[in-house]
N, C-alpha and C positions, 0 to 999 in steps of 0.2 A: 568570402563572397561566393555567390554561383553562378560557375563559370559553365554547365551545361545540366540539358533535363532530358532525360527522355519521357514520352507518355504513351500507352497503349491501350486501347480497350478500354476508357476511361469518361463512362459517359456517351458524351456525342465526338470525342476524340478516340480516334480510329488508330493512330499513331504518327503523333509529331516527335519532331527533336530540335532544340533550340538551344543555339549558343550565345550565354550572355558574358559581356564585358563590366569594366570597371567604369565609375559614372550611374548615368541616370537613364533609366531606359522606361518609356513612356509606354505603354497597354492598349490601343483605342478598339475602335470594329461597333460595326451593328450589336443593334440589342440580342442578345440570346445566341447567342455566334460561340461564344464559349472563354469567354475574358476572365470573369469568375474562379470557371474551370480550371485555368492556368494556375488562379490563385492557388485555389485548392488543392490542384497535386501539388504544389510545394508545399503545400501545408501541411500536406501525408507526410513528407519529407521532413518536417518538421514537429512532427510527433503527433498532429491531429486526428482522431480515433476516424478508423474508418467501419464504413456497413457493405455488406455485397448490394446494395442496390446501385452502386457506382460503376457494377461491371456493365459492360455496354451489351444492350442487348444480343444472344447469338454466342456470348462470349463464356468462357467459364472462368477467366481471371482476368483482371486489369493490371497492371507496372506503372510502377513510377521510381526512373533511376536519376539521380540526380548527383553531380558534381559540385563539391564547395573545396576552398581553398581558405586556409584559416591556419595560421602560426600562434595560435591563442596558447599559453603552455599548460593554463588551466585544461581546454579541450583533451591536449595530450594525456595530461595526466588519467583523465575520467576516463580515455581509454585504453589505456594499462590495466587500470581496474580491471575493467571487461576483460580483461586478454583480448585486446584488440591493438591489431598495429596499425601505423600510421606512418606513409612514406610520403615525401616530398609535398607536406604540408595538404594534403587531400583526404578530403572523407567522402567517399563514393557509397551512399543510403541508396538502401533498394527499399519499397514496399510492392509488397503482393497483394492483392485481395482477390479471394479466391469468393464463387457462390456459396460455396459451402463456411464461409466464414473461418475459414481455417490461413488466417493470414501469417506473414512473413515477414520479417522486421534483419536485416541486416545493415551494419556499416562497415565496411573495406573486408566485408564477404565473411563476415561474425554474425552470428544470428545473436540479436538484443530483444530486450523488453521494450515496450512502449514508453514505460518510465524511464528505462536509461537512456531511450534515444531521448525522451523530451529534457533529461540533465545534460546530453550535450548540446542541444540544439538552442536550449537557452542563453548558451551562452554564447553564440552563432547568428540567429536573425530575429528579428521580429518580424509580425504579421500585422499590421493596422486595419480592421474591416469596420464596414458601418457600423457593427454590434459595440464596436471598442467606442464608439462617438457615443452610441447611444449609454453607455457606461456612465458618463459627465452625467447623464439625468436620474443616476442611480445609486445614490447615497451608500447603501450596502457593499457596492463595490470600491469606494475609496480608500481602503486600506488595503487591496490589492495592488491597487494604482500607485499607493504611497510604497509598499514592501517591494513592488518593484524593480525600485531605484536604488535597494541594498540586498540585492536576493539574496545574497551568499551569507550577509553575515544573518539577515534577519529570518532566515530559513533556520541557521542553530539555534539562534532564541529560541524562535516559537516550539522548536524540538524541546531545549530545554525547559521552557514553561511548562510544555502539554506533561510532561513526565513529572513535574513538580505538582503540576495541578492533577493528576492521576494519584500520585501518590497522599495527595490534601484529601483530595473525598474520599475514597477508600478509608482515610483515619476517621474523615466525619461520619462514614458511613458503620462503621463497626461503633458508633460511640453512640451513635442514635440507634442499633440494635441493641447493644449494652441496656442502653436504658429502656426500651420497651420491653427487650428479655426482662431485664428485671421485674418491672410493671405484671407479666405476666407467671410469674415464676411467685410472687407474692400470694397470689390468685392458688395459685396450685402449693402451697409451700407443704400445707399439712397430708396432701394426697403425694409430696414427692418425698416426705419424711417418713411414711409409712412404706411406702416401696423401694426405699432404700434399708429400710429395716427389714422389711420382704423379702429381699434380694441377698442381703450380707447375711442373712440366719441360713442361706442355702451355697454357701462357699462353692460356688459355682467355678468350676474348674472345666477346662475347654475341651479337655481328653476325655473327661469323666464316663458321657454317655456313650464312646465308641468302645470305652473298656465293660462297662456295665454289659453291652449286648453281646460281647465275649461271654463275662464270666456265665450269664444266663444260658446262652447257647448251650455253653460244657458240661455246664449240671442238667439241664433237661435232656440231652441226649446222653449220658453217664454211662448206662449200660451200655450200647452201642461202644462205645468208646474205648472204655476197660475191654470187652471183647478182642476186641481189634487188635488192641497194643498188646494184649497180653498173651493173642495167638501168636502175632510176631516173635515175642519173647517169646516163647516156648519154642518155635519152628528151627532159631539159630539155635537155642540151646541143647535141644532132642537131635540135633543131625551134626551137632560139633561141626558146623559149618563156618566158623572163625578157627577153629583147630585145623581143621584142613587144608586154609587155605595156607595156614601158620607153617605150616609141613609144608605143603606144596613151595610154599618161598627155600625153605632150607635145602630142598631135593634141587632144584633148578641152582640156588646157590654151589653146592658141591661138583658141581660141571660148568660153572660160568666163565672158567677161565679160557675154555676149550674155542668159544665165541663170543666176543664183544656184544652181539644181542644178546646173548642169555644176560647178560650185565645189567643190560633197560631193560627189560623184562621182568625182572628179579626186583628192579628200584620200581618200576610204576608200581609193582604189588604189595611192594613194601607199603608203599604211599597208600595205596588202597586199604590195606589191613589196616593200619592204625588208623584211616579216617574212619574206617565200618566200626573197630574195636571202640573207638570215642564215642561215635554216634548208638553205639548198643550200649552204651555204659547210662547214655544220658536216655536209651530206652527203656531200661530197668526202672531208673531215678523213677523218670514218670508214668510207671506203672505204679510202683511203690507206694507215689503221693499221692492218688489217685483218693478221690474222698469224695460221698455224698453227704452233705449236712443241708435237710429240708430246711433247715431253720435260716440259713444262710440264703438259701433261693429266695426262700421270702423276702431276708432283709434288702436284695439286690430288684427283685420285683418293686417293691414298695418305692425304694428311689429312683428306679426309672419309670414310674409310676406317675409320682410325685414331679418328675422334672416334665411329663409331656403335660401334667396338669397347667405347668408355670408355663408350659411355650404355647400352650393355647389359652391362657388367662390374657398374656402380655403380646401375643400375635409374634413371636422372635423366636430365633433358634437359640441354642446356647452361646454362642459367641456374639449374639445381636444383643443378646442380654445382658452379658457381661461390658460388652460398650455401653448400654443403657445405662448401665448400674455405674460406672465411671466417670457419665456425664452429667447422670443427678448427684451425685455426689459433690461435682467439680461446682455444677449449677448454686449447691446448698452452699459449696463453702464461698460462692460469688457474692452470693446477700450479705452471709455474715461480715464479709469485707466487699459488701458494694461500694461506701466511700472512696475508700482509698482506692478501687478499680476504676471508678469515674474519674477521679483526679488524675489518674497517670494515663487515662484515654485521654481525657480532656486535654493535659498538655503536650500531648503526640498533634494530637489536633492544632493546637498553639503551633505547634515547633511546625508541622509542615504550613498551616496556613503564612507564618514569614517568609518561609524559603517560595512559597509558588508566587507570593507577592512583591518578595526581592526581583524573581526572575521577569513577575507584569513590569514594573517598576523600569527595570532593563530594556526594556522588546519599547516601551514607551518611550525613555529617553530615546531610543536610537529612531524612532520615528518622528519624536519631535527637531531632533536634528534634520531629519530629510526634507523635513516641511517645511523649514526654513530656509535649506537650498533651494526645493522645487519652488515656494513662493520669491524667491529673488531672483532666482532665472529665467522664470517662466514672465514674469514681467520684461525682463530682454528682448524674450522671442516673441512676445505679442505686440512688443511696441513696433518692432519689424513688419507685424502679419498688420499692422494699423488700426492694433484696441492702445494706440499712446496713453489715453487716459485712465487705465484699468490698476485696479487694485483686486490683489487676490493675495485671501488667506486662508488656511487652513486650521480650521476650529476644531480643537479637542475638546470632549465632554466626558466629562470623569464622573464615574456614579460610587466613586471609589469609598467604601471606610471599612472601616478596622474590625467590625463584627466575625469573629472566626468560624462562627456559626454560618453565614450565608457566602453560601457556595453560588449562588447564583449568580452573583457580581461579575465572577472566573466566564468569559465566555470561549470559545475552542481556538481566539488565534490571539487570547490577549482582554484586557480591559478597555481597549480603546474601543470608541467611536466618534465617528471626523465627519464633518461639512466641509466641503469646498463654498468659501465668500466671495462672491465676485460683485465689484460697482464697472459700468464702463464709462460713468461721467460723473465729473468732478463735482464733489457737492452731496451727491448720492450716498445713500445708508449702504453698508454693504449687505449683499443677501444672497441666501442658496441661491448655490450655480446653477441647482436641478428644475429651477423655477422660474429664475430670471432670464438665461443666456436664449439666445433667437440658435439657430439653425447653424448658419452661416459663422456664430461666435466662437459657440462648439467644436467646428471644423477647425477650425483653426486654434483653439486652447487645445485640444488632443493633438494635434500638427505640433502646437510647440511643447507640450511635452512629450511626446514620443522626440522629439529633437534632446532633449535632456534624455530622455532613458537611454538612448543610443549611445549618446557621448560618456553616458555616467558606468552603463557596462561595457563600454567598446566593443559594441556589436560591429559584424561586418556585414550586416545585408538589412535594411530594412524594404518592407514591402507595404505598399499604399493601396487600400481598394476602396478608390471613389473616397477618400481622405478629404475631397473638394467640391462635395456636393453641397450645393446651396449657394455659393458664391459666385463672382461674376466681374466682368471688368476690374476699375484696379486692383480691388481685393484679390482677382484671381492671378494680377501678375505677381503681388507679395507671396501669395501662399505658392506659386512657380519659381517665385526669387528663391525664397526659401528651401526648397528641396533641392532646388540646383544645389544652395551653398551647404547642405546636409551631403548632399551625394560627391563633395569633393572630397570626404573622409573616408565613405561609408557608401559600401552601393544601395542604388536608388531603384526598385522597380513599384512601379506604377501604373494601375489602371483609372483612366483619366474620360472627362468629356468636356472638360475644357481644352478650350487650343491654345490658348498662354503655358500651361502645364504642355502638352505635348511639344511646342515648337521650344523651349528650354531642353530638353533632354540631348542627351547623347547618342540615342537610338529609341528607333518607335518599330514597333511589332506591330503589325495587323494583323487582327482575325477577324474571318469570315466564314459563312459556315454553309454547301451547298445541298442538295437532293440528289443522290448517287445508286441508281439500282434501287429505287423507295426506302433509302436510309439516308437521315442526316449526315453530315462526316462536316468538322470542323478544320479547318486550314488556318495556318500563321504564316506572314511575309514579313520579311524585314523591308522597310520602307525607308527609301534616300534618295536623295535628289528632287526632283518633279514630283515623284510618288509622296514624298512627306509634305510637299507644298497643295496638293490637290486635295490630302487627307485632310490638313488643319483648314483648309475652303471650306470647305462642305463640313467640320466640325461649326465652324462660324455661322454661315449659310444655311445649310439643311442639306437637303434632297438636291436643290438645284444651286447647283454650284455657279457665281458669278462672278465677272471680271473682278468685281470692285473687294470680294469676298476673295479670290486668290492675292489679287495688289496688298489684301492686308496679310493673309498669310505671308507673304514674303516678309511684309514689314515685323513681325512677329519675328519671324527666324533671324533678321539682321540684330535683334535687339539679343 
């Protein structure tokens, strides 16, 4: 339940704080006063996306801090997840919204996601607003309405579908380029037999061209080359400058023992001689080998020649080529065994079209199940709200068959699609809800199912906005009956313009909203005694409140 709100900078709410109790607590006030409002910030509280145009003007951020109270163990758990604690049964949700759109999302002082708070909030309150009424006239949303009534399990289905039906076109989707590849690759068969012949006469190897522009390099600068290495060579060998040093080790060895540096000294030089002695041994070598053959220039010209020929024939570098050359290849030997590649796409496609169809099959039974509660129940709660006569069913339409081929069937929450049937008198065809029900019928079919989702999730807060529009006299004490005998399980808030709904409740709030320094600012009072007898007057009444209009509000509150 929520047991207190704070609101700041919220619109035409400046800064209220309101304590609510268990029971039913009634919403009234003038038009445009800010009753809505109230909704709203719990609604933020309740994971509903917020915009900066809600900060009140003057302001740079609006608040909304709200307290609920809830031993749900599911709640607890989803907040472990979060690394979030949770002490003496309370979840204290902050939202910020800042202008800059840089909003703020914590519960018991954890910064969350907007999704994780709306996974614990679900399982926490609902919100009832006139959009959910007008939902009953909106066929596309009835399997929202039906899933529901089983979030928890029918939220893994449709996880498990969607991953089954992902994994099903993906197979249809490689089995229908399969076959257009091939279609096309037929077209090209003799242009890709030819450049595979192209390609494999020039054993194209991936080093080949960075060694090539070596060996070209070495021969065309030759003399340069030989000069160089072979002045070097001479220079150590003419000045016995590896003998010397050879000597030099030995002389500093015969007195090394006088000083421990002489010791290192003696060893780095060592180390030195024999790496310089290596590296002059392998400088000789490659003096030695040292060769000009014009004949050979040429032959290395010619192939690197010949390969920029092939990288600007085929627009590729060598390695784009060599992939070229691997995948016409792969292409050719595809036709030769296109059969048998079809068949074993083809029964990938079989095998995931059962599995995504097992899992519709699934998601389906478990909502034909629910439709069967909501349709039995829901006749309980209307024959209370005073539709006695009504029958209501929920019609599935299956466009369902066995073609593995048509993916379109799969739609993204399932196979199904549902009517809601409703007759209210005896005799009568049943027919769409969305076309038959009046106003006032509405009002009260969503009143009694939202009474079923409550009890079927043990929510602990539902919330009513104008849930009772259209209705009136005794219709409006049934649908008063009724939330009262909802709110002895579950708390009841409600924004109300009947006075049968307010004079039932266990607290009424007013708001009202005044002109302050040439600003709006919106006020709430808790209203008892005299004050709730003068409010449901004048809900009766009007403007002018009279004797005979107060005598019935009493009569109202005795009831």
């Amino acid at each position: 339940m929520l047991s207190y709100i704070s609101v700041k900078n919220f619109a035409i709410i400046e800064n209220i704080e309101v304590d609510f109790s268990k029971g039913m607590t009634a919403v009234t006030g003038e038009t445009g006063a800010g009753k809505s409002l109230l909704i709203d910030a719990i609604g933020l509280l309740l994971g509903d996306r917020a915009t900066s145009n809600v900060v009140r003007t003057g302001s740079s951020k609006a608040e909304v801090e709200g307290i609920f109270i809830s031993n749900n163990p599911k709640i607890r758990s989803l907040l472990q997840s979060f690394d979030c604690e949770q002490q003496d049964n309370e979840l204290i949700i902050k939202r910020q919204i800042n202008t800059s759109n840089s909003n703020i999302i914590k519960i018991n002082n954890t910064v969350v996601t907007l999704s994780q708070l709306k996974e614990v909030t679900s399982l926490l309150a609902d919100i009832h607003t006139q959009h959910d009424t007008h939902r009953l006239i909106n066929p596309q949303t009835y399997l929202d309405v039906i899933d529901g009534f089983s979030m928890e399990e029918t939220t893994v289905l449709i996880s498990e579908y969607q991953t089954a039906l992902s994994a099903y076109k993906g197979a249809l989707k490689e089995l229908k380029r399969l076959q257009n590849s091939n279609n096309d690759m037929l077209d090209k068969l003799d242009l890709m037999k030819y450049q595979e012949k192209e390609l494999l006469a020039y054993h194209l190897d991936a080093l080949e061209e960075s060694e090539l522009i070596e060996k070209i390099s070495k021969m065309q600068n030759f003399d340069k080359i030989y000069q160089n290495l072979n002045e070097a060579k001479q220079a150590i060998e003419v000045t016995g400058a590896l003998d010397n040093i050879y000597h030099a080790i030995k002389m500093i060895g015969n007195v090394e023992s006088y000083d421990d540096k002489l010791g290192i000294i003696k060893k780095r030089m060592e180390e030195a001689y024999y790496e310089l002695d290596d590296a002059f041994e392998e400088l000789k070598s490659e003096v030695n080998d040292l060769d000009f053959d014009p004949k050979q220039l040429d032959v290395y010209q010619d192939r690197m020649n010949s390969l920029e020929s092939l990288k600007r024939k085929y627009r590729k570098d060598i390695s784009e080529l060599i992939d070229y050359l691997a995948q016409i290849s792969k292409d050719l030997s595809n036709i030769d065994n296109f059969d048998e590649i079809i068949v074993d796409q083809t029964n990938i496609v079989k095998e995931k079209f059962s599995i995504v169809k097992k899992a519709a099959e699934k998601l389906t039974e478990l909502r034909v199940k629910t439709s069967r509660f909501i349709e039995n129940e829901l006749i309980k709660n209307l024959e209370a709200l005073e539709l006695k006569k009504t029958t209501f069913q929920i019609e599935f339409i299956h466009s369902f068959d066995n073609n593995y081929l048509n993916s379109a069937q799969f739609l993204e929450h399932g196979v199904d699609e549902v009517d809601f049937l409703i007759t209210t008198n005896v005799g009568e065809p049943l027919k769409p809800l969305s076309k038959t029900a009046s106003g006032g019928e509405m009002s009260r079919i969503m009143l009694g199912l939202k009474t079923l989702l409550v009890q079927s999730l043990h929510l602990s807060l539902i919330i009513f906005d104008e849930i009772d529009s259209g209705i009136s006299g005794y219709i409006a004490s049934q649908v008063a009956k009724k939330m009262k005998d909802i709110s002895k399980t579950t708390q009841v808030i409600c924004i109300t313009h009947i006075p049968q709904v307010a004079a039932v409740s266990d607290h009424h709030l007013y708001i009202s909203k005044s002109v302050e320094s040439d600003r709006t600012k919106a006020h709430i009072k808790i209203l008892e005694g005299n004050d709730k007898i003068m409010e449901i007057a004048q809900m009766i009444s009007g403007e002018n409140v009279t004797e005979a209009a107060i005598s019935s509000a009493k009569e109202l509150l005795k009831k």
